[in-house]
VMD Tcl script that draws the C-alpha trace (Angstrom):
set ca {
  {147.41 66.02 212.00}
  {149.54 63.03 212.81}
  {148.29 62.41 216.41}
  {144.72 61.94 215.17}
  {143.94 57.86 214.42}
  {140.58 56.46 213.51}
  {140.91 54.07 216.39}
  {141.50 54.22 220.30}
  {144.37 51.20 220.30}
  {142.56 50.21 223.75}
  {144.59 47.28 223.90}
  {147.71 49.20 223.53}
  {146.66 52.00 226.02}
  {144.23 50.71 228.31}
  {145.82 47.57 229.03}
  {148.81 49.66 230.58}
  {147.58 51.81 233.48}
  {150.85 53.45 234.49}
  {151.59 55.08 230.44}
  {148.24 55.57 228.79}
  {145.53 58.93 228.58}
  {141.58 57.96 228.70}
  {140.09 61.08 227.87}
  {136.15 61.62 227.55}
  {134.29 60.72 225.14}
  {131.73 63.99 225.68}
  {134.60 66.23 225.65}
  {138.38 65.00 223.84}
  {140.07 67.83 226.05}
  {138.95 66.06 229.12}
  {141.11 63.13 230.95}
  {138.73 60.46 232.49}
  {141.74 59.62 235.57}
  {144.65 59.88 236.28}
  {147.90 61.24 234.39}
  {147.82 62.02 230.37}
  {150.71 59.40 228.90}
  {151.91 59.41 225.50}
  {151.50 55.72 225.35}
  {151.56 53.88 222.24}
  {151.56 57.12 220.02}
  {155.21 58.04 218.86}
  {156.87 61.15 220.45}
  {158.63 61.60 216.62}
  {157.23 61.44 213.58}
  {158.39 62.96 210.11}
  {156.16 64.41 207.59}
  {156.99 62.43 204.67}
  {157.15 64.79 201.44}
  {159.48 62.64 199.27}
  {161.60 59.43 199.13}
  {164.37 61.49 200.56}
  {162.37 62.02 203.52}
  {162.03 58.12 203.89}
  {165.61 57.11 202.97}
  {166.73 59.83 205.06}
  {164.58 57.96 208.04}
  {165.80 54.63 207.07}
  {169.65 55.43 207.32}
  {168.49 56.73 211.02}
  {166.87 53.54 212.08}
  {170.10 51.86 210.71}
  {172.39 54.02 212.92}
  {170.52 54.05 215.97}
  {168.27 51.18 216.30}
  {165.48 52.92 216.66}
  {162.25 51.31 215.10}
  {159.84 52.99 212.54}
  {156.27 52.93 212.61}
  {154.10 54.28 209.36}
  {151.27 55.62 209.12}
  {148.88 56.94 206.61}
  {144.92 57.69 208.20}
  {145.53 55.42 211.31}
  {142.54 53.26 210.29}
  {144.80 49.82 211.68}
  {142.46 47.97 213.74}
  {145.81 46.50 215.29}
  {147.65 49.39 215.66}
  {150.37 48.75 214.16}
  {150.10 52.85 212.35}
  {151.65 53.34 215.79}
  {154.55 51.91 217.67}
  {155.63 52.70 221.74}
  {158.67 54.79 221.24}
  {159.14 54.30 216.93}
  {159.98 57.25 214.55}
  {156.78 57.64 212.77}
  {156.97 57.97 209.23}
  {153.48 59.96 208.49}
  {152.23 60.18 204.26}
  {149.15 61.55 204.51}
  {150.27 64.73 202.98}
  {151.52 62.82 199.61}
  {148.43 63.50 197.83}
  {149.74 64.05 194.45}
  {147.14 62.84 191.66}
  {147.38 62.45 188.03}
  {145.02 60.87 185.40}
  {146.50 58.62 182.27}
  {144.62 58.87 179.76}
  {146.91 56.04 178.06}
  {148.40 54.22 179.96}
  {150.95 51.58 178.84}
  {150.72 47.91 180.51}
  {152.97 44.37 179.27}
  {152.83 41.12 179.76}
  {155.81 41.09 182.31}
  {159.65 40.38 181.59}
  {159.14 40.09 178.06}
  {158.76 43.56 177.79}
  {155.96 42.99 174.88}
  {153.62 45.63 175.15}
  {149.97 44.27 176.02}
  {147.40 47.29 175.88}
  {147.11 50.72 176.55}
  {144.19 51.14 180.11}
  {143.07 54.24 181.78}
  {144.75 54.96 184.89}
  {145.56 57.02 187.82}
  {148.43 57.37 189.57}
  {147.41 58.32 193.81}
  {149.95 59.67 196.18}
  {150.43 57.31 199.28}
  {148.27 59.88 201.23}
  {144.99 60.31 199.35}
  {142.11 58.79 200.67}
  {138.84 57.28 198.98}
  {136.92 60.49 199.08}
  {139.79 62.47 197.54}
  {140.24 59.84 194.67}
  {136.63 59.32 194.07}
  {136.05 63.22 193.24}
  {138.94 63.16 191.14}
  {137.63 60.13 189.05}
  {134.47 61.70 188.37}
  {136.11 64.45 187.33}
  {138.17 62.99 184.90}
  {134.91 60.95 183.95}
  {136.10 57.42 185.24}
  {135.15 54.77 187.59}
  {137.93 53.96 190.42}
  {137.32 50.47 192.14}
  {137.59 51.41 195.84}
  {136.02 50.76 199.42}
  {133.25 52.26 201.31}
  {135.10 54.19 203.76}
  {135.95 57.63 202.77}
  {139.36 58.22 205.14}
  {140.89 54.93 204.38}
  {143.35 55.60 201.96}
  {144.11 54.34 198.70}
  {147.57 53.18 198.52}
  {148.25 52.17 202.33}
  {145.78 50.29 203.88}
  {143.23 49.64 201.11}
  {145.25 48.51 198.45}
  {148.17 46.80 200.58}
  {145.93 45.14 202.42}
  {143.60 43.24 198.98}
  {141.06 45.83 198.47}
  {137.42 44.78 198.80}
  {135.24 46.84 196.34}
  {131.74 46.80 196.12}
  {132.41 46.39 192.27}
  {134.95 42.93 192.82}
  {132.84 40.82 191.60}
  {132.95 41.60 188.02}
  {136.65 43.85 188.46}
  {138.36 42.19 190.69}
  {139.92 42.87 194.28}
  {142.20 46.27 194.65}
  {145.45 44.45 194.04}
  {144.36 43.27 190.67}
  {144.19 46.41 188.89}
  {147.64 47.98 190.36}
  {149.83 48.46 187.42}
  {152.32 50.16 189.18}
  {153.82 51.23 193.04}
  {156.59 53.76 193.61}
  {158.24 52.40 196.89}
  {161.36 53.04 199.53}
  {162.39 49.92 200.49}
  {164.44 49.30 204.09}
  {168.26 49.45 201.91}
  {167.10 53.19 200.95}
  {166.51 52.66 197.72}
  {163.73 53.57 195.06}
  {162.34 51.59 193.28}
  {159.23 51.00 191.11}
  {157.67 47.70 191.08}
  {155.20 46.90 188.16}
  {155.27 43.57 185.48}
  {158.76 44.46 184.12}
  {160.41 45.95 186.57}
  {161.23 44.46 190.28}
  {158.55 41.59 189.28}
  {159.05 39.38 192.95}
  {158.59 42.76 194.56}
  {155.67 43.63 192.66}
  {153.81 40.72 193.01}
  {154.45 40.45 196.75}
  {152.92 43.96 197.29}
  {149.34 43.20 195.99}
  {148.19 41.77 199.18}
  {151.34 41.70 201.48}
  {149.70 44.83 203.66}
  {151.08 47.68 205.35}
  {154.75 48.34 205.15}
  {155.86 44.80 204.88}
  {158.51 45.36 202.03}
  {159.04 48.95 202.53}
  {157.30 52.78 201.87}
  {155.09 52.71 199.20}
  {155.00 56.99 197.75}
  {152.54 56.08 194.98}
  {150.44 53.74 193.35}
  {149.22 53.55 189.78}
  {145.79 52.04 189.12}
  {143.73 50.84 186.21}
  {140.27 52.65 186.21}
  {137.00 51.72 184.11}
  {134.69 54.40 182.13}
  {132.25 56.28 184.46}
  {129.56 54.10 184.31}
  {126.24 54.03 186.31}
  {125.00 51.70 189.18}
  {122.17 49.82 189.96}
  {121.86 50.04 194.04}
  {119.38 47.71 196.15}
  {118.98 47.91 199.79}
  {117.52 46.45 201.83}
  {117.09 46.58 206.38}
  {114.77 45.53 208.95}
  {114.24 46.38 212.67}
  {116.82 43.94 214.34}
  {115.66 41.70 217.49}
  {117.17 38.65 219.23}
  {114.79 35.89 217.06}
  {115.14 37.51 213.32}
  {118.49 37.79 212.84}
  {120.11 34.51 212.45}
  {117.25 33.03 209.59}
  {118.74 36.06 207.42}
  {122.24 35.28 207.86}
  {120.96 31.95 206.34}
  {118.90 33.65 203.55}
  {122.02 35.63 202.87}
  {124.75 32.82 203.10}
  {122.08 30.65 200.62}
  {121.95 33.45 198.21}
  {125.24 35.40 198.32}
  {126.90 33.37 195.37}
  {124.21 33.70 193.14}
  {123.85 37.56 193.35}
  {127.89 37.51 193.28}
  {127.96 35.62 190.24}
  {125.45 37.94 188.76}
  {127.86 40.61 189.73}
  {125.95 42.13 192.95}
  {128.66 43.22 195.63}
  {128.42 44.73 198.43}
  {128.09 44.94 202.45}
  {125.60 42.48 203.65}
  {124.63 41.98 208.16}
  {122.56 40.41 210.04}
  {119.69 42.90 209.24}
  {120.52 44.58 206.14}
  {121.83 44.25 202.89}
  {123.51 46.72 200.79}
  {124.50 45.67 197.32}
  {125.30 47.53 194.02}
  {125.78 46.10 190.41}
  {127.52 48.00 187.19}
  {125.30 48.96 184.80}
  {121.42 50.34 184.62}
  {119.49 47.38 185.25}
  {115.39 47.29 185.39}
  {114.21 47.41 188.62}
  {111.46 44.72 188.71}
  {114.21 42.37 187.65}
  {116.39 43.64 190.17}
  {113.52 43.30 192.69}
  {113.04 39.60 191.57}
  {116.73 38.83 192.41}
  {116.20 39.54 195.97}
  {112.69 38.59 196.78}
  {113.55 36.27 199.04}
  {115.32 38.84 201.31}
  {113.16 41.87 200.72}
  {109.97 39.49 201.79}
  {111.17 38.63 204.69}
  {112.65 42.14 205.86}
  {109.19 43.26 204.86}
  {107.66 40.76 207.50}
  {109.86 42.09 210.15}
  {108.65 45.71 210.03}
  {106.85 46.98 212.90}
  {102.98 47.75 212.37}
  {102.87 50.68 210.75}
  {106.04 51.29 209.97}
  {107.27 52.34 206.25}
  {109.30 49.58 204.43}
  {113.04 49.87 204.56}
  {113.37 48.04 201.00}
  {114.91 50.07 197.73}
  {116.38 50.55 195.00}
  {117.88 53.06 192.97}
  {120.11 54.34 190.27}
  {123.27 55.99 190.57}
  {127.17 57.46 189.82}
  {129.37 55.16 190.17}
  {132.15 57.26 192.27}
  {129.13 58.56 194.31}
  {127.78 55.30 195.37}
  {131.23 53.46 195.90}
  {131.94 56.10 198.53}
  {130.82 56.33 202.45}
  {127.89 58.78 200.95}
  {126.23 55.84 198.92}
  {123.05 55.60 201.58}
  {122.05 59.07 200.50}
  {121.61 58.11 197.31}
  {119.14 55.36 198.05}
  {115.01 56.01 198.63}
  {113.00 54.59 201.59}
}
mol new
graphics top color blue
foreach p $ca { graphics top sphere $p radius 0.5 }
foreach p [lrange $ca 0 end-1] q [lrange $ca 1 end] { graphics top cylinder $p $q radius 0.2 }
display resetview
C-alpha cells in the first residue's frame, strides 16, 4: 500500500512535534503521545498504471503549483519518496516483466548495430525478489543488490547499483540498455545509445526522479551461472573490531581484482565470486581473515567460517545466508 515506507523519516516527523504520529513499535496501531499527524506522508497520491497517469500528474503540478513526490518501495534513507503536502506519484504496481531472448544493442548515434545480449525489460515497480525469480526462470543471471524490496528500476538502478557480482560485470547502470521515461514537459520518451543519448547517459547514476518518471528499464543479463560464496563472522567486542577493518581494507583490492564482491563489516565478511571455484583455494584467499575470526571465537564455540556453492539469483538475493553452512 502506498502509506507503507521502509523507513520512519524521523527527521522529517520527529523533529516537528506539533504535525507528526510516533506510534509503538510493539504494536503499529498504537500512538506513543499525543495527536496522530499526517506529517511528511502525502495526503494524495496516484497509482501510477501508465505514462498517462504521469503526464496526466505533470500537467496538474503545472496548473496548480503543487509539487510531486515519487515513490516506488520507500527505501530513501532521506525521504525524499515523500514530500509534506506533494501529489505522490506511487509505481509500485508497474510490475510488467518480459525476457529478450535477443536483444538488439549499437554503438550509439551511428545507428551500427553492435551485438545481440540477453535482456529483460522490469516495470518501474518490481523489486529484487520479483526479478530474481523471474531470471531463474528464464535461466539467467540478473546483476542486482542484496535487498529484496528495493526495486529495480527506482532506487537501485537510478541510484549506480552495487552488485555483489560488480567486480567482474560492472555497477547497475552499466548494463541498462534501455529506460522508458515521463519527463516534467509530459512527454515519452525512451532513452538508450541512439535515441535521447544526453538523457540516457545522465540517467545511469543521476538517482531518483532527477530527469523525470522512469515506467521501465531494460537490462542486459548473463547465463545462469553458479557462485562460489565465502563467509566469514566473529563475536564482535570493543578491542577486535578495528584490526579487521585493517585486514579487510589491506585485502579488499586483491579479492576485488580476483572478482570477490560483496558486503564486508567490522566483524564479518560476506563475499561471492562467479563461477565454481575449489574450496581450499578459495579458503587460501582469505586465510588471513578466517584465522583471525577463528581466534576471536569464544571457548567452545563452533566456527562461524564457510563456504559454499550456489544459484546465482538465489545467492544475489536477501536469502543468500541460508544458503551458506556454519
Amino acid at each position: 500500500m502506498y502509506p507503507g515506507f521502509f523507513h520512519t523519516y524521523n527527521d522529517g516527523c520527529v523533529s516537528n512535534a506539533t504535525d507528526r504520529c510516533l506510534l509503538s513499535p510493539d504494536d503499529p496501531s498504537a500512538q506513543v503521545s499525543g495527536a496522530c499527524s499526517q506529517g511528511v506522508v502525502s495526503d494524495y497520491y496516484v497509482e501510477v498504471g501508465s505514462a498517462q497517469d504521469v503526464q496526466t500528474a505533470f500537467a496538474f503540478a503545472r496548473r496548480t503549483g503543487v509539487a510531486l513526490s515519487l515513490k516506488a518501495s520507500g527505501h530513501d534513507y532521506l525521504g525524499r519518496s515523500s514530500i509534506r503536502g506533494s501529489l505522490a506519484l506511487w509505481t509500485r504496481t508497474l510490475r510488467e516483466m518480459n525476457y529478450h531472448a535477443s536483444y538488439p544493442t549499437s554503438d550509439g548515434g551511428n545507428g551500427t548495430l553492435s551485438s545481440v545480449v540477453h535482456a529483460v525489460t522490469l516495470g518501474a515497480g518490481v523489486n529484487l525478489k520479483e526479478a530474481y525469480i523471474f531470471a531463474d526462470q528464464n535461466n539467467v543471471t540478473l546483476i542486482g543488490g542484496s535487498s529484496s524490496t528495493v526495486t529495480v528500476s527506482g532506487g537501485w538502478t537510478l541510484f549506480g547499483g552495487h552488485s555483489v557480482l560488480s567486480p567482474l560485470y560492472g555497477m547497475g547502470v552499466d548494463r541498462v540498455l534501455e529506460f522508458k521515461i515521463v519527463t516534467p514537459d509530459g512527454i515519452l520518451r525512451n532513452a538508450n545509445a541512439q535515441e535521447n543519448g544526453d538523457l540516457f547517459w545522465a540517467l545511469r547514476g543521476a538517482g531518483g526522479a532527477a530527469f523525470g518518471v522512469v515506467l521501465s528499464t531494460t537490462i542486459k543479463v548473463e547465463p545462469a551461472m553458479p557462485l562460489t560464496v565465502a563467509a566469514i563472522s566473529f563475536p564482535p567486542s570493543p578491542t577486535n573490531q578495528l584490526p579487521f577493518l585493517e585486514l579487510l581494507i589491506d585485502e579488499s583490492v586483491s579479492w576485488a581484482a580476483e572478482g570477490w564482491g560483496g558486503p564486508l563489516g567490522s566483524s564479518y565478511a560476506a563475499l561471492v565470486h562467479p563461477g565454481l571455484l575449489d574450496l581450499n583455494a578459495t579458503a587460501r584467499t582469505f586465510s588471513i581473515i578466517a584465522d583471525y575470526a577463528r581466534g576471536q571465537q569464544q571457548p567452545r564455540q563452533p566456527s562461524n567460517v564457510s563456504s559454499s556453492t550456489a544459484n546465482s539469483n538465489a545467492t544475489a538475493s536477501s536469502t543468500a545466508p541460508s544458503t551458506l553452512v556454519d
